[in-house]
C-alpha positions in Angstrom: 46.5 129.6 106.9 46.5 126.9 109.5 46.5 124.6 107.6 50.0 125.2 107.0 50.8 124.7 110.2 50.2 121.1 110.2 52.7 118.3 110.6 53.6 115.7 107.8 56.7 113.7 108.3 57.9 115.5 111.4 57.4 118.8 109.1 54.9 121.3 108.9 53.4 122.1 105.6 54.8 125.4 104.9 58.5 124.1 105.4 58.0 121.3 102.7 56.8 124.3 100.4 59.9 125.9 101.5 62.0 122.8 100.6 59.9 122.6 97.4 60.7 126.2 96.4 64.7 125.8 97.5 64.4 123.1 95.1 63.0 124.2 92.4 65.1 127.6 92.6 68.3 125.8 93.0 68.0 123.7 89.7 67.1 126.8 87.8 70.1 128.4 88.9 72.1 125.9 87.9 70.6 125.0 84.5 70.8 128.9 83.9 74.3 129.0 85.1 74.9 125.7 82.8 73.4 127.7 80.0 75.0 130.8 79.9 78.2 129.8 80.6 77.9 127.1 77.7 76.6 130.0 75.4 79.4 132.3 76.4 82.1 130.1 75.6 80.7 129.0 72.6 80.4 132.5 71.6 83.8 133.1 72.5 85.5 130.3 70.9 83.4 131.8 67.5 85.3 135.2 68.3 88.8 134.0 69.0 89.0 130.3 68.1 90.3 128.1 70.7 91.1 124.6 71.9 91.3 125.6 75.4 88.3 127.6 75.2 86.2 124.7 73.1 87.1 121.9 75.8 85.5 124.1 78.8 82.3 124.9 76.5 82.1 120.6 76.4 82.7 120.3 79.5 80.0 122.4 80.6 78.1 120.7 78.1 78.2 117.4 79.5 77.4 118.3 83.0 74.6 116.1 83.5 70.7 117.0 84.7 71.0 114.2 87.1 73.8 116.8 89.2 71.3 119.4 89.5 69.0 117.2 90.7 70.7 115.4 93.3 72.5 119.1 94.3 69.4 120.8 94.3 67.6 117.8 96.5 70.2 118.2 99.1 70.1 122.0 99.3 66.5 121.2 99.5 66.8 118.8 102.6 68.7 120.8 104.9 65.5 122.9 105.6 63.8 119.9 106.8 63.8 117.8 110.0 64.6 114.5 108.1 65.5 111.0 109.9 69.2 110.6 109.9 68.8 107.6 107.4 66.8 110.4 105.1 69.3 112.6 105.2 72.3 110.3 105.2 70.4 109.2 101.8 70.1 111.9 100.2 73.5 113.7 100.9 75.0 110.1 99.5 72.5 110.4 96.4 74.8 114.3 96.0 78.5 112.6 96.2 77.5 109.6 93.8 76.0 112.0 91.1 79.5 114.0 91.6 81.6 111.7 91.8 80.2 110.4 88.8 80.2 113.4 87.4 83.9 114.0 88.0 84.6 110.9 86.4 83.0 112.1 83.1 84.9 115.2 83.1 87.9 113.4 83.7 86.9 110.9 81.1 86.7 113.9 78.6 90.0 115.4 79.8 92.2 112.0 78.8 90.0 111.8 75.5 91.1 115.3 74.6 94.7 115.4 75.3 95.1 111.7 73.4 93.2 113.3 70.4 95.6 116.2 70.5 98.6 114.1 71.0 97.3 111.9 67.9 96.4 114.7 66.0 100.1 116.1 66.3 101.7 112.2 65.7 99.7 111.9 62.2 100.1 115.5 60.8 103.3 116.7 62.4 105.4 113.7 62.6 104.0 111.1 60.5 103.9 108.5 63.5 101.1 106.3 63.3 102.1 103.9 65.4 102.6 106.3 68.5 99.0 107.2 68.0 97.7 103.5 68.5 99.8 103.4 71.9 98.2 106.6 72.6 94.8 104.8 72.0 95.8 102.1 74.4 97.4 105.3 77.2 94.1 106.7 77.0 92.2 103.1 77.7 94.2 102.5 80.3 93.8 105.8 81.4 89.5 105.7 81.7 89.9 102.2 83.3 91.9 103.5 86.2 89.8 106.5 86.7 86.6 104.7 86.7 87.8 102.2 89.2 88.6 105.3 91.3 85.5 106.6 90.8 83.6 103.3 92.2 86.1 102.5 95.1 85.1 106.3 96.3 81.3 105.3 95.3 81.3 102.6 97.4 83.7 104.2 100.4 80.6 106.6 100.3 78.0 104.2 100.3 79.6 102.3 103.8 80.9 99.2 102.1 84.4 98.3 103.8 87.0 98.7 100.9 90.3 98.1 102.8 89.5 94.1 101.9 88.4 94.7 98.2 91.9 96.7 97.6 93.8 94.3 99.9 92.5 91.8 97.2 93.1 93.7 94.0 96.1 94.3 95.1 97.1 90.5 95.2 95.2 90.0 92.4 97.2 92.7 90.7 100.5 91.1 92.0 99.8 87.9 90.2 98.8 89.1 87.3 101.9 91.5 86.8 103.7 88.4 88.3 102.5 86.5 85.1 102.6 89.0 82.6 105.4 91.1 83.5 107.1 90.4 79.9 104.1 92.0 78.6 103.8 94.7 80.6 107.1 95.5 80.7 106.9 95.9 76.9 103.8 97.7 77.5 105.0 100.7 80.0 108.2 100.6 77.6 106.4 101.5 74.5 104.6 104.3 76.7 107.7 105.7 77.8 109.6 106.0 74.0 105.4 107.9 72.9 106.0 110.4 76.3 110.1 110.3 76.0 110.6 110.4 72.6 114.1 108.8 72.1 113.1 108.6 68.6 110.3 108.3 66.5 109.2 106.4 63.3 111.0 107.1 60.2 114.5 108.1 62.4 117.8 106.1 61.7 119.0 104.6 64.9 121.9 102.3 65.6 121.4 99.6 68.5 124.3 97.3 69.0 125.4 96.4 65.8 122.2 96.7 63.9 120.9 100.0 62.2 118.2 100.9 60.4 115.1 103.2 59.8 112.5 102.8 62.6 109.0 101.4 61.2 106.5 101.0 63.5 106.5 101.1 67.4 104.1 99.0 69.0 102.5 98.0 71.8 105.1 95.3 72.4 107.5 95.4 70.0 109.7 98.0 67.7 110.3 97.2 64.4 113.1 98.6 62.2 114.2 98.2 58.3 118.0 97.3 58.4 120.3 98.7 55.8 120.6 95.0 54.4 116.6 95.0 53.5 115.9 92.6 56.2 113.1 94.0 59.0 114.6 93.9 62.9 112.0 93.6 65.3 113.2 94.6 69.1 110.8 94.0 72.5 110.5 97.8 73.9 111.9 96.8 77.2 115.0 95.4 75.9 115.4 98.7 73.1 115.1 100.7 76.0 118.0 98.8 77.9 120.3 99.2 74.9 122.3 102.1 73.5 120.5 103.9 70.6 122.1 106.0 68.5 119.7 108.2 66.8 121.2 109.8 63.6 118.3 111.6 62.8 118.5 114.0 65.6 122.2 114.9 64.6 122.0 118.3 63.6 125.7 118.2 62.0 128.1 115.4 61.6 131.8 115.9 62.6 133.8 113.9 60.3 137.7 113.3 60.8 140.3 112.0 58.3 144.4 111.4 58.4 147.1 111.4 55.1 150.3 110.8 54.9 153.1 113.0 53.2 156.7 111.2 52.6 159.7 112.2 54.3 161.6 114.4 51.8 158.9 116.2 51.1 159.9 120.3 51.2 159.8 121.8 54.8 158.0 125.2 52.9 155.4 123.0 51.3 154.6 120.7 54.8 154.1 124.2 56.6 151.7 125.4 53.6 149.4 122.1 54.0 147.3 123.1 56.7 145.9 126.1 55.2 145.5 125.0 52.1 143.1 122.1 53.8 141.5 125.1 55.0 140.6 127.0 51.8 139.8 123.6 50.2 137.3 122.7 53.3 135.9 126.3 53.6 135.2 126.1 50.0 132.6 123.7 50.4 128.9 125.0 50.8 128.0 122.3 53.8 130.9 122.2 55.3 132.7 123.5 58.5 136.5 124.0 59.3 137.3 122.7 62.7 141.3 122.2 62.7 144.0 120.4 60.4 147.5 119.7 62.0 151.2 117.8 61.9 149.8 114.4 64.0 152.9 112.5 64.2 155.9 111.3 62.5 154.3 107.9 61.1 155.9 104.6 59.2 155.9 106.3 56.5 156.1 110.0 56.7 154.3 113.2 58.4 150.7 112.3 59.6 148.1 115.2 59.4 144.7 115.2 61.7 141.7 116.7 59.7 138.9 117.7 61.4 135.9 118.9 60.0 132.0 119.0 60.7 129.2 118.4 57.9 126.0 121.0 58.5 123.5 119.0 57.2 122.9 115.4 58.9 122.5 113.5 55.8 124.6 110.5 55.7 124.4 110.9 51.4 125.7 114.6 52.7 128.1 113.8 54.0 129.5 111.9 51.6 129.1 114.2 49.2 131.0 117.0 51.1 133.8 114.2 52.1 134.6 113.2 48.3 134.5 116.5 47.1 137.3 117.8 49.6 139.3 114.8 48.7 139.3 115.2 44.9 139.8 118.8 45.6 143.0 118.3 47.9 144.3 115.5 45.2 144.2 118.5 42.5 145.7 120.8 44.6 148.3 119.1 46.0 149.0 117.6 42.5 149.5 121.5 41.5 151.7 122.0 43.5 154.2 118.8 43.1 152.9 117.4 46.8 152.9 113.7 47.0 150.8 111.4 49.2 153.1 109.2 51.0 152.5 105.5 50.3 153.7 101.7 51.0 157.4 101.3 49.8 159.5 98.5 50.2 163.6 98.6 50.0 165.5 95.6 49.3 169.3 95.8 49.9 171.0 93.2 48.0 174.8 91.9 49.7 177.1 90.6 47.0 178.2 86.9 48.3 181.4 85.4 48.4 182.5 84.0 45.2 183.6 80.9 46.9 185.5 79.2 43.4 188.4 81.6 44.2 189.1 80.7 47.6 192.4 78.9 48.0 193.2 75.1 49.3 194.2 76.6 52.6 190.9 79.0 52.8 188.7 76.4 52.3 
C-alpha cells in the first residue's frame, strides 16, 4: 500500500481518495435529502392540501444539481493541502452557485405571492387591472433581486463595486430625474394595488367629478362619470386628492328639515317627533337617529330629521327617503297638520281722497 503514500499535487494518494469519497458522499446526501424531503411534502400536500406546503415542495424542487456540486466540491477540498488560489477558487465556485441559488428561490417566492395576489384580484374582486400592476410589481421585483444577486457575485469574485454603485447610482438619479412623471405614476399605482383606497367597479368622488372606477393602470386611473363621459386621472395626482369612496359606506346617514306654520296646535307640534319615529322605524332599511324643534324659522317651527339608510345603495337610499316622505305627507294630512309654506301679506292704506280737501287745505 505504498503506493498510496505518494505525493501528487502536494497530496498523497490516499487523501485525494479521501477527498474523492467526501465528495461523492456529500452529493448523495444531499440529492437524498433533496429527495425525500420533495417526496414528503408532496405527499403531504396530497393528504392535507396546501399552498404553503405546495410552494416548499417547489422550492425543494428547483434546488439545482449544480449546488450539490459546488457544496460537495468544497467539503471535498478542505481535506486537501490546496494552493490558496485553489482553494480561494473553489470556495468562490460554493457562494456563486448559492447565491445563485438564492436568487431562484427568491425568484419563485415574488412569482408565487403575485399569482396569489392575481388570483384573488380576478376571482374575488373582479380587478383586472390590479393584476397587470401586479405583473409589473413582480418584474420589478426579479430585476432588483437579480441585480443583488450579481453585485454580491461579483463582491465575491474581487471586482471593486463601490465605483459600479457610485455609478448606478447617478445613473439612477438621472434617469428618475427624467422620468419622475412616470415613475411617480408608477409607485402611485403600486401604492392604490397594496393600499387599496378603492378598487375597480367602486364609486368615488374626487373634486367635483364622480363616477365608477374602470381600470387602474400603470399610469393612469380611469373612471366612468355619471354624465357617460370617461375621466382619466394620473395616479400621482388621484392620490394627492380627496376620494370619497361610496362604495365602502356601509350605511348612509341622511338628514332632512320641514317646516310647520305658526298657528299650528301646541298638542300636535309636541306629537311630531314621534310620529317621525314610527313613520321612519317603519321602514325595513332604515334607522332612527333623532327628530327635533330646530328653530323658530321665516316661516314657522323648523324640525331636524336625522336618519341613517342600512344598505349603501345610492337607488336605496332613495327609495327609503321617498317612502318616509309620502308616508309623513299622509300622516300628517290625517291628522289636519300642515307643512308651512311661502306666504306673502299685502296691507293695503286707503289714500286721501284729495277732491274733498278745502281751498284753505290745499
Amino acid at each position: 500500500m505504498a503506493f498510496l503514500h505518494r505525493a501528487f499535487a502536494s497530496n498523497e494518494l490516499w487523501v485525494w481518495f479521501l477527498s474523492l469519497g467526501i465528495f461523492v458522499v456529500t452529493f448523495a446526501v444531499l440529492k437524498l435529502a433533496k429527495w425525500v424531503t420533495h417526496r414528503r411534502l408532496l405527499a403531504r400536500h396530497q393528504r392535507a392540501p396546501s399552498e404553503f406546503v405546495r410552494l416548499m415542495a417547489d422550492l425543494a424542487r428547483r434546488t439545482q444539481t449544480v449546488v450539490f456540486l459546488a457544496v460537495s466540491l468544497f467539503a471535498a477540498s478542505l481535506a486537501l493541502n490546496l494552493t490558496p488560489a485553489a482553494s480561494r477558487g473553489v470556495g468562490l465556485l460554493a457562494v456563486l452557485a448559492l447565491i445563485v441559488q438564492m436568487a431562484t428561490w427568491g425568484t419563485r417566492l415574488i412569482t408565487y405571492w403575485v399569482n396569489r395576489a392575481i388570483k384573488h384580484k380576478l376571482e374575488e374582486e373582479h380587478d383586472a387591472a390590479s393584476a397587470t400592476t401586479l405583473n409589473a410589481v413582480a418584474f420589478l421585483g426579479k430585476i432588483v433581486l437579480w441585480a443583488v444577486a450579481l453585485l454580491l457575485a461579483l463582491d465575491n469574485i474581487g471586482i471593486d463595486i463601490t465605483a459600479l454603485i457610485t455609478g448606478l447610482g447617478i445613473a439612477g438619479i438621472a434617469v428618475a430625474l427624467a422620468l419622475q412623471n412616470v415613475l411617480g405614476d408608477l409607485f402611485a399605482s403600486i401604492a392604490i394595488v397594496v393600499d387599496k383606497p378603492f378598487l375597480v367597479g367602486d364609486f368615488i368622488v374626487v373634486g367635483s367629478f364622480a363616477g365608477t372606477v374602470e381600470r387602474v393602470g400603470l399610469k393612469t386611473t380611469r373612471i366612468r362619470s355619471l354624465s357617460g363621459e370617461q375621466l382619466v386621472y394620473a395616479n400621482s395626482e388621484l392620490l394627492k386628492s380627496a376620494v370619497q369612496n361610496y362604495k365602502r359606506m356601509r350605511e348612509r346617514r341622511a338628514l332632512f328639515t320641514f317646516t310647520l306654520p305658526y298657528p299650528t296646535p301646541y298638542d300636535q307640534l309636541l306629537s311630531v317627533p314621534s310620529l317621525v319615529r314610527e313613520v321612519i322605524e317603519a321602514q325595513p332599511n332604515a334607522r332612527f337617529d333623532r327628530a327635533h324643534l330646530k328653530e323658530y324659522g321665516e316661516l314657522g317651527f323648523v324640525h331636524e330629521v336625522v336618519y341613517f339608510v342600512l344598505v349603501p345603495d345610492f337607488t336605496a337610499y332613495r327609495d327609503v327617503h321617498q317612502a318616509i316622505h309620502h308616508e309623513l305627507l299622509r300622516r300628517f294630512r290625517d291628522r289636519g297638520i300642515e307643512f308651512a309654506y311661502p306666504r306673502r301679506v299685502v296691507h293695503i292704506q286707503p289714500s286721501l281722497d284729495r277732491s274733498k280737501e278745502g281751498p284753505d287745505e290745499r
